[in-house]
C-alpha distance (Angstrom), angle and dihedral (degrees) to the residues before:
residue distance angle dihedral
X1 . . .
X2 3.69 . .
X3 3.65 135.4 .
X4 3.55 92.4 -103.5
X5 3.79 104.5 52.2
X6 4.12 87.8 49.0
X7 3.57 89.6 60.6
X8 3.54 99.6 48.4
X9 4.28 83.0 49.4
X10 3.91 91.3 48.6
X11 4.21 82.0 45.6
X12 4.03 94.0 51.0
X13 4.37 89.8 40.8
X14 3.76 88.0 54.3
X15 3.80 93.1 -118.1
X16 3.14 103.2 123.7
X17 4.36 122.9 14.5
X18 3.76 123.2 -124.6
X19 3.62 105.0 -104.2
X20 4.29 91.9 55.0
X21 4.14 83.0 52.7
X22 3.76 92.9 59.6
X23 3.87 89.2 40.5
X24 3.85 78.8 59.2
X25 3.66 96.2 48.8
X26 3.75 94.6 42.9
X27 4.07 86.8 57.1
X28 4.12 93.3 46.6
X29 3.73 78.7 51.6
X30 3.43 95.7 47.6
X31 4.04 98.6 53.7
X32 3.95 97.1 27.7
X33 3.81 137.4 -108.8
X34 4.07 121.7 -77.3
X35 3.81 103.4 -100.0
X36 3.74 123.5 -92.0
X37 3.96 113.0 -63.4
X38 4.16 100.3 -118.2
X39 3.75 106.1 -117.1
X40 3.66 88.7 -153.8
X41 3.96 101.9 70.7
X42 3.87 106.1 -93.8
X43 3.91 88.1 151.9
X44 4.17 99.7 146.7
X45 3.49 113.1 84.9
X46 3.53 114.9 -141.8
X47 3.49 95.1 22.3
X48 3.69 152.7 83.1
X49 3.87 94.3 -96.9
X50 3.91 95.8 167.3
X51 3.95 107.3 160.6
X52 3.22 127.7 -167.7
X53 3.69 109.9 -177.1
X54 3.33 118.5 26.7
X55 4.20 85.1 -159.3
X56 3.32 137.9 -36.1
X57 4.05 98.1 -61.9
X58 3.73 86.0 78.7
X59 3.29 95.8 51.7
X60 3.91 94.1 50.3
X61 3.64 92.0 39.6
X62 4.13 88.4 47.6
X63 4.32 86.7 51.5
X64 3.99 89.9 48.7
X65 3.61 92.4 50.4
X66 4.19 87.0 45.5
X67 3.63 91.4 52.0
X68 3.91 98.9 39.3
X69 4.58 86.7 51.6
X70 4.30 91.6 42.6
X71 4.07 84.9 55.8
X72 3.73 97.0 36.9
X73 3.94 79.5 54.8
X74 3.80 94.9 49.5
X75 3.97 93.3 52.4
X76 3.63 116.1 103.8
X77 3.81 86.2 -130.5
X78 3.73 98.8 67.4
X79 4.29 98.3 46.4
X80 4.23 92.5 103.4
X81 3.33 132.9 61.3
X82 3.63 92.8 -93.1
X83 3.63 90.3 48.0
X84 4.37 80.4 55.5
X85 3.69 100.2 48.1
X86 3.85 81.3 50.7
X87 3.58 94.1 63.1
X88 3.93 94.1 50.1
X89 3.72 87.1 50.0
X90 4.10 86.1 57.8
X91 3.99 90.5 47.7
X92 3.88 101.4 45.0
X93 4.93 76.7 47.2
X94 3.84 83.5 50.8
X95 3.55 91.6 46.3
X96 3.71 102.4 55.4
X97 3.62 83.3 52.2
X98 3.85 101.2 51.9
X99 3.76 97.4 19.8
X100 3.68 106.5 31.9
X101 3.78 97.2 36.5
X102 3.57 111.1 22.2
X103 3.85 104.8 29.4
X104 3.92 94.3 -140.6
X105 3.72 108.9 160.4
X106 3.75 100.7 -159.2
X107 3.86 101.2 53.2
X108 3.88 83.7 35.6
X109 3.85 88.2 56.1
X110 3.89 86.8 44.6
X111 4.02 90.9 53.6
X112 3.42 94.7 55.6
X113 3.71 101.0 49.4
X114 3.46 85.2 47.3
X115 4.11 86.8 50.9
X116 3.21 103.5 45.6
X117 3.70 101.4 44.3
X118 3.85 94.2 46.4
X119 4.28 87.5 53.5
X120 3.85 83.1 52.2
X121 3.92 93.0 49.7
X122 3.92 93.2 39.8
X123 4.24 80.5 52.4
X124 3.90 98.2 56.6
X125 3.53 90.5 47.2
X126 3.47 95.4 56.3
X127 3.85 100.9 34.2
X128 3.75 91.8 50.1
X129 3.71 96.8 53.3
X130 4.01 91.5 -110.5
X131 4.16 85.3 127.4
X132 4.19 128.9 133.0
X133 4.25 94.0 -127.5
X134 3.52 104.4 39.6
X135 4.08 82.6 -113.5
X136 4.80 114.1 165.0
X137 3.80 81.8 16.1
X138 4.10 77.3 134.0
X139 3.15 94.8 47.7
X140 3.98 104.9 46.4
X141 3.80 74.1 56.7
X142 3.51 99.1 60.0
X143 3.24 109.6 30.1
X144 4.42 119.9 -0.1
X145 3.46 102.3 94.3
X146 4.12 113.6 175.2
X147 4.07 83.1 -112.8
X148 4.24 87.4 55.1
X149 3.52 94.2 44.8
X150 4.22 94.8 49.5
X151 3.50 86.0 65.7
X152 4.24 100.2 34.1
X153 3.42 91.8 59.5
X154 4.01 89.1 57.5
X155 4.06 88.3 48.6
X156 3.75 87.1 47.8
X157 3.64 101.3 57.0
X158 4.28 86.5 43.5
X159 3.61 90.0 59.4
X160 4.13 81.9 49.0
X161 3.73 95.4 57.0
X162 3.51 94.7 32.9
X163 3.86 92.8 57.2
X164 4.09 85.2 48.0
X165 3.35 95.7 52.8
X166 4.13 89.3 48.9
X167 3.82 84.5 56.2
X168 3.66 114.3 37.7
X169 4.20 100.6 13.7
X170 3.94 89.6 -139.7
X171 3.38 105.9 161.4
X172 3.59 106.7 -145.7
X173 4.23 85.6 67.0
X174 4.15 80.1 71.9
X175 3.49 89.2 63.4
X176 4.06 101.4 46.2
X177 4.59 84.5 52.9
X178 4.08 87.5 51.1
X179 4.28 86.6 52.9
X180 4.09 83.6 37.1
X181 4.19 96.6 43.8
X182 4.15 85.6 40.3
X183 3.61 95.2 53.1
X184 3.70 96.3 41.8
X185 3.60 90.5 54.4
X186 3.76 93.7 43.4
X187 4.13 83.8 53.3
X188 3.53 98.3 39.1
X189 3.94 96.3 59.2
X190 4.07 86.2 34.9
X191 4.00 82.4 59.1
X192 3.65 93.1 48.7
X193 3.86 108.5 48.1
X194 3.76 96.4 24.5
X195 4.48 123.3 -129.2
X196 3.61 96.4 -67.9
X197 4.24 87.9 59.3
X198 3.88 105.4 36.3
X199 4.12 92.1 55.6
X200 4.03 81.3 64.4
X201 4.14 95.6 51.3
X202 3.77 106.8 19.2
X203 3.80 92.5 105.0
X204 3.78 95.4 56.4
X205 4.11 85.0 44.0
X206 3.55 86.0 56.2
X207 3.40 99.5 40.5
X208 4.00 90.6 51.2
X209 3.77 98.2 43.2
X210 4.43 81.8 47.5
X211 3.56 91.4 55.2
X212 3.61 100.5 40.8
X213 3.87 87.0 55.8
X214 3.63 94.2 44.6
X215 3.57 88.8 50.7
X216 3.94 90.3 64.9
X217 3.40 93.7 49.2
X218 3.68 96.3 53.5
X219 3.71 89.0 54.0
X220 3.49 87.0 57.5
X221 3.73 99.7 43.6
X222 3.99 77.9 52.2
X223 4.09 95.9 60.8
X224 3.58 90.7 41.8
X225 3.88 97.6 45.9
X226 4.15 90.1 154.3
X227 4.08 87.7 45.0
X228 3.75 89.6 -127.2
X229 3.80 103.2 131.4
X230 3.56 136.0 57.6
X231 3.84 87.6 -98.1
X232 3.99 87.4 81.7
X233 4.29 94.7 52.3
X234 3.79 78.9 55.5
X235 3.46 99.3 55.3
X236 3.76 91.9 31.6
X237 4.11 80.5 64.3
X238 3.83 102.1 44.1
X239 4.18 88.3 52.8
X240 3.35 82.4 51.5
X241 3.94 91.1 67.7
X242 3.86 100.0 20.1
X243 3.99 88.7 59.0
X244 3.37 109.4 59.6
X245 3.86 90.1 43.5
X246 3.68 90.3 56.0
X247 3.92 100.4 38.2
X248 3.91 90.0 43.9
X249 3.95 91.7 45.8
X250 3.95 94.8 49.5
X251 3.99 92.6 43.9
X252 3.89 89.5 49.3
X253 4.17 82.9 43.9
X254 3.60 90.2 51.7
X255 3.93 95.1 48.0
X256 3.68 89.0 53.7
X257 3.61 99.9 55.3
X258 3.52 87.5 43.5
X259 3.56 103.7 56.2
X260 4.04 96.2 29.3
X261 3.70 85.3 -131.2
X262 4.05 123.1 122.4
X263 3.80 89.8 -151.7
X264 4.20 143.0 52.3
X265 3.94 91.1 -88.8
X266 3.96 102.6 169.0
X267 3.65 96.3 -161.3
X268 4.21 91.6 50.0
X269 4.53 79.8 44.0
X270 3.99 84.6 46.5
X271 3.64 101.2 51.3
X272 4.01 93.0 39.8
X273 3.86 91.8 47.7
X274 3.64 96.3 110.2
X275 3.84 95.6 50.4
X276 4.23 99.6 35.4
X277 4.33 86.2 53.5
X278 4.10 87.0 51.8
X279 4.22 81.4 43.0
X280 3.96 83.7 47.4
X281 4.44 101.3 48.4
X282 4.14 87.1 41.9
X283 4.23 85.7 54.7
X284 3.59 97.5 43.1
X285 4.00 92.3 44.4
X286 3.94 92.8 47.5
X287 4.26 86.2 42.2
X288 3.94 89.5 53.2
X289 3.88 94.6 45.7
X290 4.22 81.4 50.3
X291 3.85 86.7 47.3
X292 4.28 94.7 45.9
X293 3.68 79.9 44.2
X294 4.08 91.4 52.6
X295 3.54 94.4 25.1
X296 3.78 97.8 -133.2
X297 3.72 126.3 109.3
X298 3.21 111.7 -153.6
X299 3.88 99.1 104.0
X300 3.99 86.3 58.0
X301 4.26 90.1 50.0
X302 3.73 84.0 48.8
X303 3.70 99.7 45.1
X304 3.97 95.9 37.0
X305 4.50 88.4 92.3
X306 3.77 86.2 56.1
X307 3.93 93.9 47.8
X308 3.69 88.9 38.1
X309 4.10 85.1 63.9
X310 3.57 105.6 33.8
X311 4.14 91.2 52.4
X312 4.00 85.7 43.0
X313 3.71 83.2 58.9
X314 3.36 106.6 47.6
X315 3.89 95.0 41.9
X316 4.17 83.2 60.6
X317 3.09 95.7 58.6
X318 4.03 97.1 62.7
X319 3.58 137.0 57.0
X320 3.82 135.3 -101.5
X321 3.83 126.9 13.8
X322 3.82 99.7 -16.9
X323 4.38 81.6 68.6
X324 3.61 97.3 52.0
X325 3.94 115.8 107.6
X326 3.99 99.5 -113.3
X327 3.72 94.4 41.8
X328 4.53 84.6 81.5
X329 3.82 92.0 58.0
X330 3.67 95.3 27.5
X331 3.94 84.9 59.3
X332 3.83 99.3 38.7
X333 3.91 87.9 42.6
X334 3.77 89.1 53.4
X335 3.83 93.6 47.7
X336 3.59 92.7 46.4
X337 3.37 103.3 51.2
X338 4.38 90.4 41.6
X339 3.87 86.8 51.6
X340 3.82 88.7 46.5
X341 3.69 102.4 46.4
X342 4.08 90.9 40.7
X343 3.59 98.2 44.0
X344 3.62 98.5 124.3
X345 3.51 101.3 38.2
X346 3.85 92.3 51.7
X347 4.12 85.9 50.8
X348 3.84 82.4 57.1
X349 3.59 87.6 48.5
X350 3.70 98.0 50.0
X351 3.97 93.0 42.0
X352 3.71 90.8 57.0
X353 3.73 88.8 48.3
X354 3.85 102.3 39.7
X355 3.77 123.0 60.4
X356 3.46 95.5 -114.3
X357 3.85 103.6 136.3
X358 3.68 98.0 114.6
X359 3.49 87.7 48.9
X360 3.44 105.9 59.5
X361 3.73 105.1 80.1
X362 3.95 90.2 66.9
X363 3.95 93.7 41.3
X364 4.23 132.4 67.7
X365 3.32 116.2 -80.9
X366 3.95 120.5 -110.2
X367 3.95 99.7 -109.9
């Protein structure tokens, strides 16, 4: 029940009168509201609380929904374009159902997908000509080259997921327009300077299109510092995306300094080995200070393949236990699952250490 509605009760009991209910009012007004409740079972503070089935309904309702789309797919009268912009019609129905109505994040996650990649599908057979009526025949000619429609397709299914989002909030549609506004960018510049070109500046168009992703999730992470409201599933979906494209894009950085080569060579990688896993353990240690800092970990999932290597490494090249087969995952199991387990105390660790005062009113409090 909200604030408002037990005033007006208290009013109509004769508790409290009128005029000390819009005294109350005016105060809540004064300080500001609690942020929106998140309708898709955030329900840890201070932590990554993402859930996506809030029991087992969801995940029958999600497999009924599966099954219905594979045999809508399978009928002969859903093989054209038409037959493809029919199917997104079904999954934006379904979603007013399960979305809308219901709030059930599994299904809800299952309509989307289901949206999104249909609007893409429904796009390439209309921007490539493959289209029952003949219809922007003039205008493949003029202007839809196979380079323009790599990266339309990409801008096609963003304005999908961002039109989603408008409608039914679900977070998880954030994170299928970061994939969709990465990839177009990725495209677009691919279109412009052609694949000799974009194998020389892909890693700063990664890192750029990571950051500017990350950057939007941080500034929800910073109206949601207590990660109560939907605002942190968004954010918990865009650092999803912007990770990886930043971890992957300073490793592959880091290799290339290293070696002095602008490509993968594995001899240059083989005869650096010893200095790029050092490299590697002084990145992941500086990115899980960041995350503590942050308190999100998906730079540590996305970095943990890298570590994984560089400690394998380095534990072959000595004697004993440490170059025995389980001791890698035995290791990186153990380190996980300490990290894990002690998150917040080491954040209160590293915000006792750290000068982060003036910091702390934008990030999550340590619990």
């Amino acid at each position: 029940m909200s604030n408002s509605s037990a005033l007006d009760i208290a009013v109509a009991r004769g508790i409290i009168s009128q005029a000390q209910a819009n005294s109350v009012r005016l105060i809540e007004s004064e300080i500001g509201t609690e942020p929106e409740p998140s309708t898709y079972g955030n329900e840890n503070n201070n932590d990554e609380g993402i859930k996506f089935a809030s029991g087992f309904g969801d995940v029958f309702i999600a497999l009924g929904i599966g099954i219905l789309l594979n045999g809508v797919l399978q009928t002969a009268l859903f093989d054209t374009a038409v037959g493809i912009v029919g199917i997104a019609v079904i999954c934006w129905g379904l979603a007013e159902i399960v979305c809308a109505w219901q709030k059930r994040s599994l299904p809800s996650i299952v309509t989307a997908f289901g949206f999104v990649i249909s609007v893409g599908a429904a796009s390439y057979f209309f921007l490539s000509g493959q289209h029952p009526t003949g219809l922007f025949d003039r205008l493949n000619v003029l202007f839809l080259t196979q380079d323009r429609i790599l990266w339309l397709l990409p801008l096609c299914t963003l304005a999908a997921s961002v039109a989603f989002y408008a409608r039914f909030k679900l977070p998880f549609s954030l994170f299928l327009s970061a994939i969709s506004f990465a990839l177009a960018a990725i495209l677009l510049i691919y279109s412009a300077v052609g694949v000799v070109q974009i194998t020389e500046i892909i890693i700063p168009v990664l890192i750029v299109t990571g950051l500017l992703i990350f950057a939007i999730a941080l500034q929800f992470d910073i109206s949601d510092r207590h990660r109560v409201s939907s605002k942190s599933d968004n954010a918990f979906w865009l650092h999803l995306v912007a990770s990886p494209l930043i971890v992957h894009s300073i490793m592959w950085q880091s290799a290339i300094w290293i070696t002095g080569t602008n490509g993968f060579s594995a001899t240059a990688i083989a005869q650096a080995a010893t200095a790029l896993s050092v490299v590697v353990l002084c990145i992941f240690i500086t990115l899980m200070l960041f995350a503590l800092i942050i308190d999100r970990r998906a730079m540590l999932v996305s970095s943990l393949a890298y570590v994984t290597l560089a400690i394998g490494y380095l534990s072959s090249q000595t004697g004993g236990f440490a170059s025995a087969t389980s001791f890698v995952p035995i290791l990186l199991g153990a380190g996980i699952l300490s990290i894990g387990i002690g998150w917040q105390p080491l954040r209160k660790i590293i915000f006792r250490i750290l000068p982060l005062s003036s910091l702390e009113p934008y990030l999550s409090p340590v619990k």
